[in-house]
N, C-alpha and C positions, 0 to 999 in steps of 0.2 A: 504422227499423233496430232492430227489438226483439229481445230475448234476449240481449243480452249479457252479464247477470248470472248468468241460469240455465246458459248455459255455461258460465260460470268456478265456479259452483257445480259441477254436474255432476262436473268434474276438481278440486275439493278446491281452487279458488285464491279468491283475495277476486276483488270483485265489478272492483275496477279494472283486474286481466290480462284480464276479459273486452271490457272497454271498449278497450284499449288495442288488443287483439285485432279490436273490430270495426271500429276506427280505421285499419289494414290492411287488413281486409276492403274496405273502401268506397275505398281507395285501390286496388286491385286491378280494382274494377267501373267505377271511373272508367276506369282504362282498358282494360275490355271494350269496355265501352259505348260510348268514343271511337271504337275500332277498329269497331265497329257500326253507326255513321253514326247517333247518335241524336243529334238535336239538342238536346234540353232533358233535365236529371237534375237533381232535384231533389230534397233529401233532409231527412229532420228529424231535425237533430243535436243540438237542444234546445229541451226546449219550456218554454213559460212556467210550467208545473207544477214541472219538476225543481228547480226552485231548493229546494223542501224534503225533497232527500235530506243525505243527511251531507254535511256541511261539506267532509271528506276527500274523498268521493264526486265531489264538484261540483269540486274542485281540479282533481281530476287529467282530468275531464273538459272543464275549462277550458285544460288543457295539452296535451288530445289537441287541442283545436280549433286553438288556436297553431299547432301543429305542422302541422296539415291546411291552411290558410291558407298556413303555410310553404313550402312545397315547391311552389315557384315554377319552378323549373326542369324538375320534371318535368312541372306543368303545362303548361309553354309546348309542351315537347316533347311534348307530345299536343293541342297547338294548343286548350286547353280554356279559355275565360272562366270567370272566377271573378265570381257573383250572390251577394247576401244577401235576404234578407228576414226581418221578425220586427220588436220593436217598436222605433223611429226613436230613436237613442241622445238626441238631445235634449228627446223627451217625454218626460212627469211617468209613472213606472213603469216604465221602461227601468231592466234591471239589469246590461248588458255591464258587465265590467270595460274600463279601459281599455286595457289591451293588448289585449282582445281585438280593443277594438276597433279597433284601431291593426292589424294582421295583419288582420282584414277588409280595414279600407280599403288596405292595400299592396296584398294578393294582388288586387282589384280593379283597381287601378291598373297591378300590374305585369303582368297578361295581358289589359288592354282593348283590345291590337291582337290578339289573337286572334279566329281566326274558324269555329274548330270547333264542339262541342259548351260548353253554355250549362251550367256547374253550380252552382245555387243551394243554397246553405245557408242553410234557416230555422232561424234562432238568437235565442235568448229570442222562442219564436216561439207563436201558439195563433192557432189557425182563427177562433174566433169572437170575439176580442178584434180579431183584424184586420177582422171583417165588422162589426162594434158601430161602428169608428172611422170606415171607410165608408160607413157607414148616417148618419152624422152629418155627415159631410165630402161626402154628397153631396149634389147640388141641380139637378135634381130628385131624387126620390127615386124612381129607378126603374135595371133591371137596369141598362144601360147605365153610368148616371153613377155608381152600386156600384162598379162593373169597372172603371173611370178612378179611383177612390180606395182601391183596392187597394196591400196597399205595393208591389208591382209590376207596374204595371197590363201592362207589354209580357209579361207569365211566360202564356204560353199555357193552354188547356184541358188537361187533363189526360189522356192517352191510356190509359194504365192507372197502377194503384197497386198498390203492390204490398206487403203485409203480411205479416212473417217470425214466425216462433216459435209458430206453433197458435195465432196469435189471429184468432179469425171475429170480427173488430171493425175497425169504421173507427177511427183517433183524432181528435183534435183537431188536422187537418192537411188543408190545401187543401181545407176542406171548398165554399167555393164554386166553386174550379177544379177538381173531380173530379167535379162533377155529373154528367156522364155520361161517368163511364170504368168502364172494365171492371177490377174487382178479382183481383190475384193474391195467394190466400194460400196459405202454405207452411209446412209444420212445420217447415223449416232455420233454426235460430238465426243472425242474423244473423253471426255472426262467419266461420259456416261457408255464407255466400250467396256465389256465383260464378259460374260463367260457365251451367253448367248451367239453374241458376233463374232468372238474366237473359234466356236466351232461351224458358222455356217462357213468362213474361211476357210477353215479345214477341209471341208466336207467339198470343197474346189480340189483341195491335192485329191482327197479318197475318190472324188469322183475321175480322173484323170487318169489312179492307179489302175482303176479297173478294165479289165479287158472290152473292148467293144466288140457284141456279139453280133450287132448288125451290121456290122461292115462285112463289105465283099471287095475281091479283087478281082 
């Protein structure tokens, strides 16, 4: 969920009405995506890098997550699970504050009889810090027992990905469960992603699903 800054830049605001902004935005696509039968949305709300922006910066993006966590109710009302991933509050470099992580585990808790769409939040989260822990926690060491020491080994393959703001880049995110998905990138800063760009995304899986009638062997 990139460009949040460069949008609050763009119209003369500080960097945190863009965040705040894209805090909306992804509550909005929640429930697109709800209404669109997608089972699994998985998003990166923070990664293990951000912790060295400004101090202010990381607050209030601490209070957007609270809040996203929060809203239980509409959750439920979109019949949506609430997932985490990222690094295990009780290992040595985990930097959740505690409320945060106290709003995880509620919002977890209070929509585990849901049985709609699966929305994961990876928070103080980084692709290859989770693949490094795997790589060590597994035994044998092969794909398989990687994939069971994942921090969530049930979060499926990745269908597509989808990269906002004019970046032709993967980041540091699902890099082992994206291995083969199909990339959507878009020059819409994330604040202004909606229903639009969620389903041209889509329309990468539909197109994938479909048999190729021009192929020969």
């Amino acid at each position: 969920m990139d460009g949040n800054g460069r949008w609050a830049k763009r119209r003369g605001l500080p960097r945190t009405a863009g965040h705040t902004a894209g805090e909306e935005a992804l509550a909005d696509v929640v429930r697109t995506a709800a209404r669109r039968n997608i089972g699994w949305l998985t998003v990166f709300g923070f990664s293990t890098e951000n912790w060295v922006r400004p101090p202010s910066e990381v607050r209030h993006i601490l209070g957007l997550h609270r809040k996203l966590f929060g809203r239980i109710e509409e959750l439920n009302a979109n019949n949506v699970r609430v997932n985490w991933i990222g690094r295990p509050f009780d290992e040595p470099g985990s930097r959740t504050p505690k409320s945060v992580q106290r709003a995880i585990l509620q919002a977890i808790e209070d929509t585990k009889g849901n049985t709609g769409m699966v929305l994961t939040v990876a928070f103080d989260y980084g692709s290859r810090a989770e693949i490094a822990r795997a790589a060590r926690r597994a035994h044998p060491l092969d794909v398989d027992s990687v994939t069971t020491e994942m921090y969530d080994p049930a979060l499926p393959p990745v269908d597509v990905l989808v990269r906002t703001s004019g970046e032709s880049r993967v980041s540091n995110f699902l890099l082992w469960q994206a291995a083969n998905a199909r990339v959507y990138f878009t020059d819409c800063s994330w604040p202004d992603f909606g229903a639009t760009q969620l389903d041209e995304a889509l329309a990468l899986v539909a197109k994938t699903a479909q048999p190729d009638h021009g192929a020969t062997t």
